[in-house]
C-alpha positions, 0 to 999 in steps of 0.5 A: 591104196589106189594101185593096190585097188587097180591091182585086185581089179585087174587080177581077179583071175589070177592065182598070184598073191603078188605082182611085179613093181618097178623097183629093183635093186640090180642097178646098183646092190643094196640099193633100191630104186626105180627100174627108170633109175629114178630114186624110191622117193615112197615106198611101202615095204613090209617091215623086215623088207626089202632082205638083203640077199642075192636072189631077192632084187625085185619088188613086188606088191601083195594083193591084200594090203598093197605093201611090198616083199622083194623076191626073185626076179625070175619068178613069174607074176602080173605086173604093173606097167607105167607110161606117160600119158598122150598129147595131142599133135599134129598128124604126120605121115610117117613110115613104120619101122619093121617089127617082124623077126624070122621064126624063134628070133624074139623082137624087143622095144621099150620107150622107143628105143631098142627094136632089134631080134634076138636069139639065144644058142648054146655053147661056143666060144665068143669067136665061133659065137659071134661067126655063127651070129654073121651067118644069121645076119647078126652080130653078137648082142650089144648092150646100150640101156638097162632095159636091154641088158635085163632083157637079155639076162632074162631072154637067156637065163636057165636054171643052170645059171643061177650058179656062181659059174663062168661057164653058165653065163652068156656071150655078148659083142664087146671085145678088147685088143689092147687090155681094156684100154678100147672097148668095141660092140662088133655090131659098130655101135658105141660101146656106151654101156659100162655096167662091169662087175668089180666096181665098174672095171673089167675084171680080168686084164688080158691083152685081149678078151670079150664080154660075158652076160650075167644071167641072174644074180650069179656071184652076188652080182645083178643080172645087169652085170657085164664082165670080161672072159678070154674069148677062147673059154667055152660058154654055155649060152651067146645071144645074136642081134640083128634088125627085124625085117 
């Protein structure tokens, strides 16, 4: 197999027996696709795989061999990464975006888009959260690709929550002041991002409440999931946003 091959040759130095591929199947439960969103028009799993279970929703490929094991997505491995190839275009001249984030803030771009830093603090409710947030120049995160949201569950995730525990998830910047009907990022950004749990609605209906990060596979649920809280509740983790400098 010629990705296999690529593989072997590039991890020579590393003690992995496996490494990270595209496919996952946090999109949608059950159902394994491309990270891209693209269908598995070939796959290679090893018989008996992908198991259905909640905390193995990533693909990997094995070293020796080339076939695929699903495993869980928190684990650490080589990876294998895909782009498109370059054509050649006139030469322009353009001003580069900033990319430099203040100390402990974490910069973040896939496929061009995204480009933000982010931190990750402990402990509040989304009100305090988010005026924290502002003090730093930020606002609470917002969500608009997959990408993103799977970054943040990993910027943010810690061993505690991988229980299936409100209290363990994340603060983000959604918020609702008239039961779920309008949904708002406090940044001003369209609230195009719509990847709720409990069949893609908002599960709690309250006058007004505020969206929560799935960290991990918590409550059978993908680490792309969002949910709705009351924005009084206690969280252990919230994530801040804002342009690099």
């Amino acid at each position: 197999m010629f990705l296999n091959g690529k593989a072997n040759k590039a991890f020579a130095d590393v003690s992995s027996d496996t490494y990270w591929i595209g496919a996952t199947d946090t999109i949608k439960p059950q159902t394994w696709s491309w990270l891209d969103n693209s269908s598995l028009a070939f796959n290679n799993w090893v018989k008996g795989q992908p198991q259905n279970t909640f905390d193995s929703n990533c693909g990997a490929g094995l070293m020796q061999g080339g076939k695929w094991i699903s495993d869980n997505c928190n684990k650490q491995k080589p990876f294998i990464c895909e782009f498109k190839t370059i054509k050649d275009t006139t030469t322009t001249t353009t001003h580069p975006k900033p990319t430099s984030c203040q100390p402990s803030w974490t910069y973040y771009v896939v496929n061009g888009t995204t480009g933000y830093c982010y931190k990750v603090f402990n402990n509040a409710t989304w009100i305090d959260a988010e005026n924290n947030c502002i003090v730093d120049g930020a606002h609470l995160a917002s969500i608009h690709t997959l990408d993103e949201a799977l970054f943040l569950a990993y910027l943010a995730y810690w061993p505690g929550a991988d229980v299936c525990d409100v209290y363990k998830m994340a603060w983000i910047g959604g918020h609702t002041d008239d039961n779920n009907a309008h949904w708002y990022w406090t940044d001003g950004t369209p609230f195009n991002y719509t990847t709720w749990r409990s069949g893609g609605r908002p599960t709690s209906s309250l006058p007004r409440s505020c969206t929560l990060k799935y960290l991990t596979t918590q409550c059978q649920q993908p680490a792309s999931t969002i949910d709705n809280w009351s924005c009084e509740r206690l969280l252990a983790k919230y994530i801040c946003k804002k342009s690099p400098e």
